[in-house]
gemmi code that builds the backbone of each chain (N, CA, C; Angstrom):
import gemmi

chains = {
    "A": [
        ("UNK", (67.088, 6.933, 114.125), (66.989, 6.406, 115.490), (66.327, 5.040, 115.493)),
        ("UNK", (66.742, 4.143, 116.176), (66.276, 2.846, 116.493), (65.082, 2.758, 117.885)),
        ("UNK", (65.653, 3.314, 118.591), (64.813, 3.122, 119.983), (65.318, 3.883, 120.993)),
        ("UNK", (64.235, 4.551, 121.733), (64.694, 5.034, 122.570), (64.046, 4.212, 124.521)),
        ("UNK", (65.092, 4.252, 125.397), (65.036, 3.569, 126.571), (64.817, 4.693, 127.800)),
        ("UNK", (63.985, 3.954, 128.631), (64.064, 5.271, 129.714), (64.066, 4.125, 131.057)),
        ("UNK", (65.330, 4.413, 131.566), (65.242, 3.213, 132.959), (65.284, 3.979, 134.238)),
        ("UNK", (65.226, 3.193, 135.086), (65.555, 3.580, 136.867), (66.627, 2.056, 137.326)),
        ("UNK", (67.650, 3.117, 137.913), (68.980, 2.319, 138.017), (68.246, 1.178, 139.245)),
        ("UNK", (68.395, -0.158, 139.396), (68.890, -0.375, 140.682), (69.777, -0.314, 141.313)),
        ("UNK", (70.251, 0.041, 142.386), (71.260, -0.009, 143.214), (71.568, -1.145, 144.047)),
        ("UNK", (71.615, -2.143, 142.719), (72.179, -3.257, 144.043), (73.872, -3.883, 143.536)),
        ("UNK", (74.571, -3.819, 144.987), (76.200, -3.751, 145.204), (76.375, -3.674, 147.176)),
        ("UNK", (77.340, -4.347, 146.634), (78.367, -4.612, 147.879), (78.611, -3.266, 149.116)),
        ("UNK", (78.436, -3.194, 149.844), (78.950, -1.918, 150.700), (80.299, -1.285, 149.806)),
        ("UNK", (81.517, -1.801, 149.733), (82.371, -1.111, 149.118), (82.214, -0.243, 148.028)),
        ("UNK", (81.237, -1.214, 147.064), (80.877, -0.459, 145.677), (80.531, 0.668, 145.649)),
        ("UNK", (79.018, 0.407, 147.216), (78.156, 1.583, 147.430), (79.108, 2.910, 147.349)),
        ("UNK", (79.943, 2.319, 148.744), (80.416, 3.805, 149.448), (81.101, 4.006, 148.268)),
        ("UNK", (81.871, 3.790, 147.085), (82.650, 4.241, 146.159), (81.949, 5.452, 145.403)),
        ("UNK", (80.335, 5.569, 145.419), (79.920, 5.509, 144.344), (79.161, 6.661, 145.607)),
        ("UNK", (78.597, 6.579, 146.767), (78.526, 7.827, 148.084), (79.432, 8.683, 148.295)),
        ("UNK", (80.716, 8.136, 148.301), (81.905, 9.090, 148.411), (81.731, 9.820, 146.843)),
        ("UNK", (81.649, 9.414, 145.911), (81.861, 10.210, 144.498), (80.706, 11.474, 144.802)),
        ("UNK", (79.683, 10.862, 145.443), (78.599, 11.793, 144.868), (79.093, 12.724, 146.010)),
        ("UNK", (78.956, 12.550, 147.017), (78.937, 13.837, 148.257), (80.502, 14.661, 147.840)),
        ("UNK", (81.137, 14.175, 147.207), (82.460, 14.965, 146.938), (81.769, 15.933, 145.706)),
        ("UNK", (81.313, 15.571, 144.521), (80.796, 16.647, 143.765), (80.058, 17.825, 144.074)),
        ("UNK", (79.470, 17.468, 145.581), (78.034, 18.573, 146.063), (78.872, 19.194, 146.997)),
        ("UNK", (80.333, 18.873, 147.273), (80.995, 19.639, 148.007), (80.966, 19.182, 149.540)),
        ("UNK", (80.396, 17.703, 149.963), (80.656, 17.357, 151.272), (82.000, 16.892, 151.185)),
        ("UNK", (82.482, 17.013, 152.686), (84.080, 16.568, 152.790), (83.489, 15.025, 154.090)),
        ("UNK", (84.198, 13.794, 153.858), (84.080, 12.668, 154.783), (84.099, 13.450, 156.427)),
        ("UNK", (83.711, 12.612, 157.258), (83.410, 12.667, 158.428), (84.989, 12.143, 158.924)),
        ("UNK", (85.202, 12.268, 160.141), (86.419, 11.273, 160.939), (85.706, 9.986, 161.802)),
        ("UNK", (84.186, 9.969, 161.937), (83.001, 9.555, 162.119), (83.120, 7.879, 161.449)),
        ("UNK", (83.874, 7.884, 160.214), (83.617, 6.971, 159.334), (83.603, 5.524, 160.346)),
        ("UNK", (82.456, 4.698, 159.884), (82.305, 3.419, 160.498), (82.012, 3.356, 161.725)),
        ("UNK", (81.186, 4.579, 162.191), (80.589, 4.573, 163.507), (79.254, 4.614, 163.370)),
        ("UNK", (78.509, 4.266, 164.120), (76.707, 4.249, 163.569), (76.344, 5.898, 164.351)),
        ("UNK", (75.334, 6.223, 163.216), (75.003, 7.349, 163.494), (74.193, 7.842, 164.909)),
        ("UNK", (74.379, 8.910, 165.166), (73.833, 9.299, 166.637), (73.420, 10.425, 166.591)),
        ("UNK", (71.849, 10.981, 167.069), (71.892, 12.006, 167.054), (72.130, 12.497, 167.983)),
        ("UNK", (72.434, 14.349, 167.517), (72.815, 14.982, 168.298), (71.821, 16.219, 169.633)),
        ("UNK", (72.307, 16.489, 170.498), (71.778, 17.040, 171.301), (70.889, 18.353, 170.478)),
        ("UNK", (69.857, 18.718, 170.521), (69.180, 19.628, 169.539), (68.967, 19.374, 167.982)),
        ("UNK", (69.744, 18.749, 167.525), (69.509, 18.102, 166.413), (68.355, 18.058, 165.615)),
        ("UNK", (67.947, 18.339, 164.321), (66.504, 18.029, 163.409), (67.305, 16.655, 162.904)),
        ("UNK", (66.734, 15.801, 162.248), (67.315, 14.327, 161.877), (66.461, 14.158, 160.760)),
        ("UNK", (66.627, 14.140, 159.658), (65.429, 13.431, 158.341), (66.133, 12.264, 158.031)),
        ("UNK", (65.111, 11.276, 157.791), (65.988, 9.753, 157.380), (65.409, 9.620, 155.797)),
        ("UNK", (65.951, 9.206, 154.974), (65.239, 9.091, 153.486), (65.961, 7.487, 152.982)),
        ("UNK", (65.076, 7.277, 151.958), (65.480, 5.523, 151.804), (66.256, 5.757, 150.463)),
        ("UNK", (67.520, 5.271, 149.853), (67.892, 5.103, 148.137), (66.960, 4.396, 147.374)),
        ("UNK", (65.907, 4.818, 146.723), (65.179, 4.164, 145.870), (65.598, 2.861, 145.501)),
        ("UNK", (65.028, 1.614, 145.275), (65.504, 0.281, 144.275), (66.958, 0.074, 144.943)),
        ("UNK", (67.439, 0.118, 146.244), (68.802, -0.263, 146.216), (68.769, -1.716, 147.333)),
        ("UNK", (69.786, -2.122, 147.230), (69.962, -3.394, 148.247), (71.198, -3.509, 148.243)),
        ("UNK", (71.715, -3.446, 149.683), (73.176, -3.832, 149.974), (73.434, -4.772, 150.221)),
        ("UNK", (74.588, -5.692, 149.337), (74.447, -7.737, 149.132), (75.123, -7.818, 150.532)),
        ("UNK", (75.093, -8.465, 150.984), (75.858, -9.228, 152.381), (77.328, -9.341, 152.022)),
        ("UNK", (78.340, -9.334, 152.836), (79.610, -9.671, 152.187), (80.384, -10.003, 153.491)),
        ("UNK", (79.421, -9.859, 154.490), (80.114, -10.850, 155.841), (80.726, -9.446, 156.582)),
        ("UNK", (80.727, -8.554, 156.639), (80.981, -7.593, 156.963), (79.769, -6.819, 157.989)),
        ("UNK", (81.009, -6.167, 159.119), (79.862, -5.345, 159.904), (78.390, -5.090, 159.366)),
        ("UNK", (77.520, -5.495, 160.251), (76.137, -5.039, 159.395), (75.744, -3.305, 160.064)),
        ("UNK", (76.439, -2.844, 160.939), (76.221, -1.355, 161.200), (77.543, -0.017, 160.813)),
        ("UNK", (78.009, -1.432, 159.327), (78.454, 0.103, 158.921), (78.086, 1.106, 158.337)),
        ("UNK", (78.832, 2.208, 158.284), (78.251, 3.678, 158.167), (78.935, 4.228, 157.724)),
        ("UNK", (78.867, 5.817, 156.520), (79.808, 6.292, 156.185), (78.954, 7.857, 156.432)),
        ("UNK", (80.045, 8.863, 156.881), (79.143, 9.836, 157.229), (80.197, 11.526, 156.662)),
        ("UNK", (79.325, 11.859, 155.814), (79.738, 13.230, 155.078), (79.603, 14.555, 155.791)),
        ("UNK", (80.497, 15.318, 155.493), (79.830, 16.645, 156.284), (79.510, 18.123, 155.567)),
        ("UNK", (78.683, 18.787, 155.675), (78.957, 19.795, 154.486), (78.410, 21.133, 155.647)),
        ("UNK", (78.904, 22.362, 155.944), (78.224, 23.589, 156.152), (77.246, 23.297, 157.464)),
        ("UNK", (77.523, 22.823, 158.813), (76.984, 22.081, 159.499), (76.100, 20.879, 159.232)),
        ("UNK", (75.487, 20.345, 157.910), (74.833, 19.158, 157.768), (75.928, 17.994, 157.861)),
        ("UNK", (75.412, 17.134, 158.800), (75.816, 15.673, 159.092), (75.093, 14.734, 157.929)),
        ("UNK", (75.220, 13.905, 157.137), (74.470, 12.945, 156.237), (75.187, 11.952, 156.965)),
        ("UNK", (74.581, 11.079, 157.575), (75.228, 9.366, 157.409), (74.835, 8.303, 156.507)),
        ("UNK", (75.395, 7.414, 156.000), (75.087, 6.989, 154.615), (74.699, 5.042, 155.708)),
        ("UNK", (73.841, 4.435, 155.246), (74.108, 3.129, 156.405), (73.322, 2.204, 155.532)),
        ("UNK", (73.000, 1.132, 155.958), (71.742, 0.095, 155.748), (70.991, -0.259, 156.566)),
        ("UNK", (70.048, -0.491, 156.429), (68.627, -0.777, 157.267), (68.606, -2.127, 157.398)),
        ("UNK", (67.361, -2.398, 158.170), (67.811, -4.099, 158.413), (67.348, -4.860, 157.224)),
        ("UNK", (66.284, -4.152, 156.657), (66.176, -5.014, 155.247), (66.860, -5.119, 154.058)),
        ("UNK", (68.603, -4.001, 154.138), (69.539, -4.599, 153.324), (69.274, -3.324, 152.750)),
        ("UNK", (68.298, -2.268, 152.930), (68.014, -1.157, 151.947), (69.222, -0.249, 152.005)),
        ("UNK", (69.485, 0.578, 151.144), (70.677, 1.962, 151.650), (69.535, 3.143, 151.925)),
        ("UNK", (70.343, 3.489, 153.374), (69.273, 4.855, 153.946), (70.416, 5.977, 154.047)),
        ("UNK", (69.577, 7.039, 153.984), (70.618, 8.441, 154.396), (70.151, 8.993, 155.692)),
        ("UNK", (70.255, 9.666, 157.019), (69.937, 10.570, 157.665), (70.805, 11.602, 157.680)),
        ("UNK", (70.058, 12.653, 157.457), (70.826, 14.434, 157.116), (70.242, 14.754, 158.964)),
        ("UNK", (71.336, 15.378, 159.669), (70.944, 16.117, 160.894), (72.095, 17.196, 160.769)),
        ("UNK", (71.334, 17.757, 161.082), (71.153, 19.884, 161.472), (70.926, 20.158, 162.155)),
        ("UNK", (72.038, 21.271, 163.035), (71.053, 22.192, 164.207), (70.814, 23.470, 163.704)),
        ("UNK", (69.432, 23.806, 163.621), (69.078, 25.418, 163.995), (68.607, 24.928, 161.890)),
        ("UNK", (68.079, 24.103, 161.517), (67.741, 24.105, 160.120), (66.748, 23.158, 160.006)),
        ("UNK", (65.763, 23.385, 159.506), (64.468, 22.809, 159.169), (64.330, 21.535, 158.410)),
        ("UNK", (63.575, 20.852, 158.644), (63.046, 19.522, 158.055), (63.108, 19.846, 156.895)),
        ("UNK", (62.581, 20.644, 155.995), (62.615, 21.059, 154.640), (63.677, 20.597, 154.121)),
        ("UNK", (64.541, 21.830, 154.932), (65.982, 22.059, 154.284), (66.577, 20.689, 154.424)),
        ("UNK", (66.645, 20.249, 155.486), (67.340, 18.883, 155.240), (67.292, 17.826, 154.101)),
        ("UNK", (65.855, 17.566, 154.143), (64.842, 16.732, 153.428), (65.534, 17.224, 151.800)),
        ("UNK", (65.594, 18.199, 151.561), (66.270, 19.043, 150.137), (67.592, 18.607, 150.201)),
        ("UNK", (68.636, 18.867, 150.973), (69.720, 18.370, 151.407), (70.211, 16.426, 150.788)),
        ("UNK", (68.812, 15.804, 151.764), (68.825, 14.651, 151.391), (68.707, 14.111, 150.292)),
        ("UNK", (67.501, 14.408, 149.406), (67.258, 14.026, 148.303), (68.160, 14.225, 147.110)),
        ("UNK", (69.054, 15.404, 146.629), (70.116, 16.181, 146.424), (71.123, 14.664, 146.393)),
        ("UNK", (71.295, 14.488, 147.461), (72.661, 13.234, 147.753), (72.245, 11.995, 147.697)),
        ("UNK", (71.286, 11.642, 147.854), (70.381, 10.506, 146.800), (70.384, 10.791, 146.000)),
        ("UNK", (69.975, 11.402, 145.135), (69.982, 11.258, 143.550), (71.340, 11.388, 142.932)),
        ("UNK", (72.170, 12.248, 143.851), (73.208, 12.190, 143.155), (74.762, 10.767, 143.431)),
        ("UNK", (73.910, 10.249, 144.596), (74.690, 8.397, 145.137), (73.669, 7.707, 143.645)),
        ("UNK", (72.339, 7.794, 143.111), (72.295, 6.942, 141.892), (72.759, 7.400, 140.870)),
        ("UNK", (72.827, 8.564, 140.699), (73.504, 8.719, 139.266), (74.701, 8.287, 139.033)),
        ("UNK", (75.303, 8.625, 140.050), (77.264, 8.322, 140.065), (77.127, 6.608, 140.309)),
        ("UNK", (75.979, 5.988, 140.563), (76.114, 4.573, 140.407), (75.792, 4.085, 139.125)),
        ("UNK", (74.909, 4.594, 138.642), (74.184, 4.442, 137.280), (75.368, 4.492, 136.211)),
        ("UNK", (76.129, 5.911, 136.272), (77.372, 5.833, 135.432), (78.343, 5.180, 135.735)),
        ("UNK", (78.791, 4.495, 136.837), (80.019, 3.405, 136.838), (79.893, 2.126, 136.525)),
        ("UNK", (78.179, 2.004, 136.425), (77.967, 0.339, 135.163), (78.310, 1.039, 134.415)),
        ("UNK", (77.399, 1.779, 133.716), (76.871, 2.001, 132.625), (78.426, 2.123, 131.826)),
        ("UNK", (79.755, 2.893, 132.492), (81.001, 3.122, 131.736), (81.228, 1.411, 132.146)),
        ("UNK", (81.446, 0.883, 133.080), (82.295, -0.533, 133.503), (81.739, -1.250, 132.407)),
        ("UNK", (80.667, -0.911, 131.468), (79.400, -2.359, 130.965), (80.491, -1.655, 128.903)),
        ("UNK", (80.444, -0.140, 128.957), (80.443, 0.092, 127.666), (82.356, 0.015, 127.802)),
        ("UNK", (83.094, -0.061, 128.686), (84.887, -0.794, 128.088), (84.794, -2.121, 128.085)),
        ("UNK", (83.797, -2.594, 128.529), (83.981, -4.553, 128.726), (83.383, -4.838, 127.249)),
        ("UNK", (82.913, -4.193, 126.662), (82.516, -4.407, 125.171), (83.347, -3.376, 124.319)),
        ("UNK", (84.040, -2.502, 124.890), (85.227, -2.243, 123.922), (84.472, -1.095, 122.814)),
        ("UNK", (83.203, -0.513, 123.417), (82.661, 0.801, 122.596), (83.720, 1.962, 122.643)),
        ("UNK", (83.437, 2.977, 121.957), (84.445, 4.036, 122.154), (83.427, 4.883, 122.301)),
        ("UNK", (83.491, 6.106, 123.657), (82.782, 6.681, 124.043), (83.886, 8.249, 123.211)),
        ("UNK", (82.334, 8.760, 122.449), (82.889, 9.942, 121.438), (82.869, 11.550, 122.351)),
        ("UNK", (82.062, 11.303, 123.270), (81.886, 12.691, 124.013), (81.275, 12.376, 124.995)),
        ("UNK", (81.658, 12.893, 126.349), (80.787, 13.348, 127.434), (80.845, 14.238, 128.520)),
        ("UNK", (79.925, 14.494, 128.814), (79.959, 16.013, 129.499), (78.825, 16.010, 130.717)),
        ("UNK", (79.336, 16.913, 131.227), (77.986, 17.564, 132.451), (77.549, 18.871, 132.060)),
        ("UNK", (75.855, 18.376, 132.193), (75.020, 20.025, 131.634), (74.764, 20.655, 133.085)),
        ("UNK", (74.306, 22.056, 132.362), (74.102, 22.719, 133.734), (73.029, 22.274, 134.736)),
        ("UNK", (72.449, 21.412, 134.290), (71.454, 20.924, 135.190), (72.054, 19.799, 136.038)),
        ("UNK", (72.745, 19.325, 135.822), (73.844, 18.434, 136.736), (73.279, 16.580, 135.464)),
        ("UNK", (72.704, 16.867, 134.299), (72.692, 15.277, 133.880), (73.889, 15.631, 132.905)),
        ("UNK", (74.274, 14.081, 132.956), (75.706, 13.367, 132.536), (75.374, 13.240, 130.948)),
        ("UNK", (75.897, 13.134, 130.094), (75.227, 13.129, 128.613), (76.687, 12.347, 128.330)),
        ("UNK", (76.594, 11.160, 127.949), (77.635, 10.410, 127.381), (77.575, 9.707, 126.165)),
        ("UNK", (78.169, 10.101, 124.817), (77.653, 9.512, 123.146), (78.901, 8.670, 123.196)),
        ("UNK", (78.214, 7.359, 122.242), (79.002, 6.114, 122.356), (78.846, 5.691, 121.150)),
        ("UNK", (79.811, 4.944, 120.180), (80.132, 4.676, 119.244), (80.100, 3.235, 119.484)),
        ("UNK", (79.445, 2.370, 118.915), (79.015, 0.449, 118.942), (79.848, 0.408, 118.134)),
    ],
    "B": [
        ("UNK", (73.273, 5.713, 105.927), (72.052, 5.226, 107.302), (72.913, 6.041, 108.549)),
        ("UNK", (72.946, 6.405, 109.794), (73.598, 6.646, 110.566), (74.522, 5.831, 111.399)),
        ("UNK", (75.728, 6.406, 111.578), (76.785, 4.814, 111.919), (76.098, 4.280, 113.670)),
        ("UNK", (76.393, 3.187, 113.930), (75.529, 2.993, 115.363), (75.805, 3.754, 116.176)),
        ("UNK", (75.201, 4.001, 116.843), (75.303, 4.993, 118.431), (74.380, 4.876, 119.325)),
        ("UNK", (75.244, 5.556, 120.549), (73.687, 5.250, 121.827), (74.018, 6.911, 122.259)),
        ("UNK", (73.335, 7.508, 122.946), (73.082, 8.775, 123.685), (72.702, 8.717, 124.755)),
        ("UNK", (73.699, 8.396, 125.699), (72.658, 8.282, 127.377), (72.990, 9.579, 127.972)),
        ("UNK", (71.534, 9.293, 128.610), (71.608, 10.627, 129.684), (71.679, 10.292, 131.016)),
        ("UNK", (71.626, 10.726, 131.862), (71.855, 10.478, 133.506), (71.521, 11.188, 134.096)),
        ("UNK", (69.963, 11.594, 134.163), (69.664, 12.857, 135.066), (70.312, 13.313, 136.461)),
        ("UNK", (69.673, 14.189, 137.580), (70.222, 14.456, 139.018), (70.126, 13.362, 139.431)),
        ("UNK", (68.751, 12.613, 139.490), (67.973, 11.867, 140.387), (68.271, 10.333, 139.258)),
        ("UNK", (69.349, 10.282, 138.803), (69.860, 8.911, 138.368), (68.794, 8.314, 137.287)),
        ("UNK", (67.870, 8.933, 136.557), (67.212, 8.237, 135.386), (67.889, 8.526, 133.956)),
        ("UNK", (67.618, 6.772, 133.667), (69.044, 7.109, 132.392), (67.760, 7.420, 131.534)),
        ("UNK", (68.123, 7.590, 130.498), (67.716, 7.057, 129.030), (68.704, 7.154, 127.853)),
        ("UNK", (68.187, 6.293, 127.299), (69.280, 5.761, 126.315), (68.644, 5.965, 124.649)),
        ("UNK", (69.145, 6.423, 124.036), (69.081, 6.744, 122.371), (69.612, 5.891, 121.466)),
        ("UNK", (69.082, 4.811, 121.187), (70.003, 3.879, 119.567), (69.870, 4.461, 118.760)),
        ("UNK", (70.786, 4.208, 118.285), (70.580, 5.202, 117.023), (71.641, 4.290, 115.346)),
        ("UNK", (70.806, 3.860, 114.377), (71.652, 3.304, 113.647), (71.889, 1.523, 113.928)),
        ("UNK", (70.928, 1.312, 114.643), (70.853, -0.037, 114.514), (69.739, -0.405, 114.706)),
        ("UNK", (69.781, -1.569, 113.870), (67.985, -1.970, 113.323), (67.965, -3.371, 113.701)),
        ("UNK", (66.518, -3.597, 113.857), (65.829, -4.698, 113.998), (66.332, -5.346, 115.488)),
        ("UNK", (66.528, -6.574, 115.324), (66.967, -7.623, 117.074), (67.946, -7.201, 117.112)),
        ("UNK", (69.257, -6.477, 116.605), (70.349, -6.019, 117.278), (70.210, -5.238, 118.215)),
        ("UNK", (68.756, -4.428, 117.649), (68.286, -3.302, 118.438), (68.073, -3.570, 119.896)),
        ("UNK", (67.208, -4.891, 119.397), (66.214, -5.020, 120.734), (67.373, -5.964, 121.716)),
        ("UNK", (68.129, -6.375, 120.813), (69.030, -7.654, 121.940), (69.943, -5.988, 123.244)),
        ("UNK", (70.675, -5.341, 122.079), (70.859, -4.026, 122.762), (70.296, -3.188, 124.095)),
        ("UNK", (68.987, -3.239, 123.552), (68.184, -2.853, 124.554), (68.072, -3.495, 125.534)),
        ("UNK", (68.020, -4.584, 126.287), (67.651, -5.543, 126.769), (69.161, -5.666, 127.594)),
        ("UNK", (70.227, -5.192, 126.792), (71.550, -5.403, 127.442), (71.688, -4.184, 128.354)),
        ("UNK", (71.032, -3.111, 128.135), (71.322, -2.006, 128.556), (70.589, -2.267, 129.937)),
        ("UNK", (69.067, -2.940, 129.917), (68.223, -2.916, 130.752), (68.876, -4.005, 132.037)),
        ("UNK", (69.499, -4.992, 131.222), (69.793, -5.794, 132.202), (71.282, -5.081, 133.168)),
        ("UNK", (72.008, -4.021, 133.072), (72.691, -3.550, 133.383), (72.428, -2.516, 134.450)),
        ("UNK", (71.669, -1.442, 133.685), (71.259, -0.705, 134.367), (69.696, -1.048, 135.923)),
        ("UNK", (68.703, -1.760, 135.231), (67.756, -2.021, 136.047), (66.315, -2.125, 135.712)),
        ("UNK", (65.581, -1.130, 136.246), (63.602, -1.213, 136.229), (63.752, -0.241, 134.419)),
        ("UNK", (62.892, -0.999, 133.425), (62.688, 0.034, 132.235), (61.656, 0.330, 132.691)),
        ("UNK", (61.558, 1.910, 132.651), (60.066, 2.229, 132.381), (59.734, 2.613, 131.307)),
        ("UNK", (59.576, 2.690, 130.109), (59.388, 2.674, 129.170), (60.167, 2.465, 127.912)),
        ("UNK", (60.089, 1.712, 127.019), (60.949, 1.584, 125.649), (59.871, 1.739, 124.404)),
        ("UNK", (60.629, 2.710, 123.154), (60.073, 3.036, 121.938), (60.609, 2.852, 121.303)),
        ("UNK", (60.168, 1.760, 120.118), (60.884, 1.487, 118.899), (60.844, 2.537, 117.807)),
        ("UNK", (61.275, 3.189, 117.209), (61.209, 4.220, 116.205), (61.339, 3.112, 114.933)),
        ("UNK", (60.908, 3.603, 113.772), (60.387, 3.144, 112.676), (61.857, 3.030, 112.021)),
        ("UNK", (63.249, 3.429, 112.099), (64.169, 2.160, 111.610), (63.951, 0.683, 112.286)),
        ("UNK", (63.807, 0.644, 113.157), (63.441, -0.594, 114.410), (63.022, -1.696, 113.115)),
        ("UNK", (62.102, -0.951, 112.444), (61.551, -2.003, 111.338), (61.859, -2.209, 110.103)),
        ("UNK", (62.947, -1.434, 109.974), (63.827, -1.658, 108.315), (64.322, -2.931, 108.689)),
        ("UNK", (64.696, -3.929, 107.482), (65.107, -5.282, 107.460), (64.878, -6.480, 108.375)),
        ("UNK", (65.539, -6.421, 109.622), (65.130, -7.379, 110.903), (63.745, -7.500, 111.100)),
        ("UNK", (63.409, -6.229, 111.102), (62.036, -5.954, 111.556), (61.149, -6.897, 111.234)),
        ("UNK", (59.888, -7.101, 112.256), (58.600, -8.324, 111.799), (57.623, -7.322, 111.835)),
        ("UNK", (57.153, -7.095, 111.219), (55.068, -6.663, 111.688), (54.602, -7.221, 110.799)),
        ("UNK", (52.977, -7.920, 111.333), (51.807, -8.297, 111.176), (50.645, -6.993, 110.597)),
        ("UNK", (50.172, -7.128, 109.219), (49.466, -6.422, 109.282), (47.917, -7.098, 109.197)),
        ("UNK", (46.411, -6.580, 109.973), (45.580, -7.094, 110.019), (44.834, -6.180, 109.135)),
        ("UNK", (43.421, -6.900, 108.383), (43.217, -6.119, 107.663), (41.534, -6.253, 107.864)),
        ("UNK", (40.319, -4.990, 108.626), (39.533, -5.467, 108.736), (38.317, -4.678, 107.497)),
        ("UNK", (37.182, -5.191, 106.961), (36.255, -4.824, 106.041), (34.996, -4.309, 107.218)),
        ("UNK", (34.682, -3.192, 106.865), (33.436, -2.719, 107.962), (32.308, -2.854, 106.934)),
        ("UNK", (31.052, -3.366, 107.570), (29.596, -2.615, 106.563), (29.788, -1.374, 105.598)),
        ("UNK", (30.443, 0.054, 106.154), (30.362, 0.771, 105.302), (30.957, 0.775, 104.308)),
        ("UNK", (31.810, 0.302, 103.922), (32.588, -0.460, 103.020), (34.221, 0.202, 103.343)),
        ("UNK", (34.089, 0.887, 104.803), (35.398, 1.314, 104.651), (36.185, 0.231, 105.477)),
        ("UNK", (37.364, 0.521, 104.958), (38.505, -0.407, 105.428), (39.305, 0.168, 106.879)),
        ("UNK", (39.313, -0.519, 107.708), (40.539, -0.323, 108.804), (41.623, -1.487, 108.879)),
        ("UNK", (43.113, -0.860, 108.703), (44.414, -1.762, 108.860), (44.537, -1.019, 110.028)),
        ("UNK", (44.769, -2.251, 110.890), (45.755, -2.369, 112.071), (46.923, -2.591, 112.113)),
        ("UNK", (47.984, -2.025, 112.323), (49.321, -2.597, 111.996), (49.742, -3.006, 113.516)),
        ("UNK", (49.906, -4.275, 113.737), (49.798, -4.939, 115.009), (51.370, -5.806, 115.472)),
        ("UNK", (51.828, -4.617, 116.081), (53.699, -5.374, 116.357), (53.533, -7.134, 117.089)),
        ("UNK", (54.754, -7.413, 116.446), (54.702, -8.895, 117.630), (55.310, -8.388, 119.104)),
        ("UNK", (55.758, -7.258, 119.473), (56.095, -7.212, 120.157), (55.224, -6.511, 121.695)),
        ("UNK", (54.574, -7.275, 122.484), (53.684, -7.155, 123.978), (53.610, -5.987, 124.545)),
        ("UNK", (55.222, -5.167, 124.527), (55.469, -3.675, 124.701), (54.611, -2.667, 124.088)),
        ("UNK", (54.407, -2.473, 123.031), (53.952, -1.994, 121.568), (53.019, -2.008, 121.428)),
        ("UNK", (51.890, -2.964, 122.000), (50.143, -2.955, 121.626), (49.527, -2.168, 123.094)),
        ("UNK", (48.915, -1.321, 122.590), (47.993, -0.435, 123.191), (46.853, -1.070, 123.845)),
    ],
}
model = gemmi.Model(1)
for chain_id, residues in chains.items():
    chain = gemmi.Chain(chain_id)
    for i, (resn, *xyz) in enumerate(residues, 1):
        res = gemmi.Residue()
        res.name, res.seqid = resn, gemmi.SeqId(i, " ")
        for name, pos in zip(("N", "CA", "C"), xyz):
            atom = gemmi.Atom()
            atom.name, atom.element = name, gemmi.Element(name[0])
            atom.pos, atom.b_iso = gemmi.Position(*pos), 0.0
            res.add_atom(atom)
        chain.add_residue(res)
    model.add_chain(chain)
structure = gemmi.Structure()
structure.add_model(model)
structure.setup_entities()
């Protein structure tokens, strides 16, 4: 072994990239898109609402609506996926008749899993632009990605 | 020696880490550095002791105490690395 690296992705990309990479993740955890898409979020009458921030992310400007929104649905949870005014990516999970907890669990869940699925579309886009040959990869039961690469 | 390789992982919550494996010295570190600039924040990097076959630099210091015993410091050039 030469070295070993331990990072934290930033998430910084274009709205399109984002949602490419939001849509991947909420499709693995089993959310299906909203018909909602590109409407700013609203809550609802009775509604619990948790808002949570994407760690390290920044959405670049690209001249585009600044209140767009992409919004998932899973088992009555609403997630809307948006940006804040400081360019950050935010999630709000709203539920009726389900607890801050649960949401908050809900949320974090689809954050981590919008960076990972971002983390791996450099990380593959960075290892074909150098022409590595990736020898194996897989998903463990814990949901991490394990990908061996041949330089 | 082992042919080059990397081993990344990708936890739930999106923390990579990455495994070289089979490449030594500044290929290593230029590597590393490529990975970092890709991915984002390192929080930590460890050179493992191929790191220092061939490419490799270390400084060794060598100090004489009163008791007549000796302490070597083996002191990386690299800022990461000193304690």
């Amino acid at each position: 072994m030469s070295a070993v690296c331990i990072l934290t992705p930033m998430v910084v990309a274009s709205w399109p990239a984002l949602s490419t990479a939001v849509l991947g993740a909420a499709s693995a955890l089993g959310f299906a898109l909203s018909s909602q898409e590109g409407a700013p979020s609203r809550r609802g009458h009775a509604e619990t609402e948790v808002e949570l921030e994407v760690p390290n992310s920044e959405v670049i400007e690209d001249g585009l609506d600044p209140s767009r929104t992409l919004e998932v649905v899973r088992d009555g949870v609403r997630v809307t996926v948006g940006v804040d005014s400081r360019g950050a990516c935010r999630v709000w999970v709203h539920g009726q008749g389900r607890s801050e907890a649960e949401l908050r669990q809900v949320g974090e869940t689809l954050v981590g899993a919008i960076v990972q699925q971002f983390a791996y579309h450099k990380l593959m886009t960075a290892i074909k632009e150098r022409r590595y040959h990736v020898v194996e990869q897989a998903r463990e039961e814990d949901d991490t990605i394990r990908i061996r690469v041949r330089l | 020696m082992k042919s080059p390789e990397m081993e990344i992982t990708i936890d739930r919550n999106g923390r990579v880490t990455v495994h070289i494996q089979g490449v030594k010295g500044r290929a290593c570190l230029a590597l590393a550095d490529a990975i970092q600039a890709i991915v984002g924040l390192e929080e930590s990097r460890k050179l493992t002791s191929e790191f220092y076959d061939q490419d490799g630099d270390v400084r060794i210091h060598g100090d004489t105490r009163s008791d007549t015993a000796t302490q070597v410091h083996a002191r990386s050039r690299f800022p990461w690395e000193r304690s």
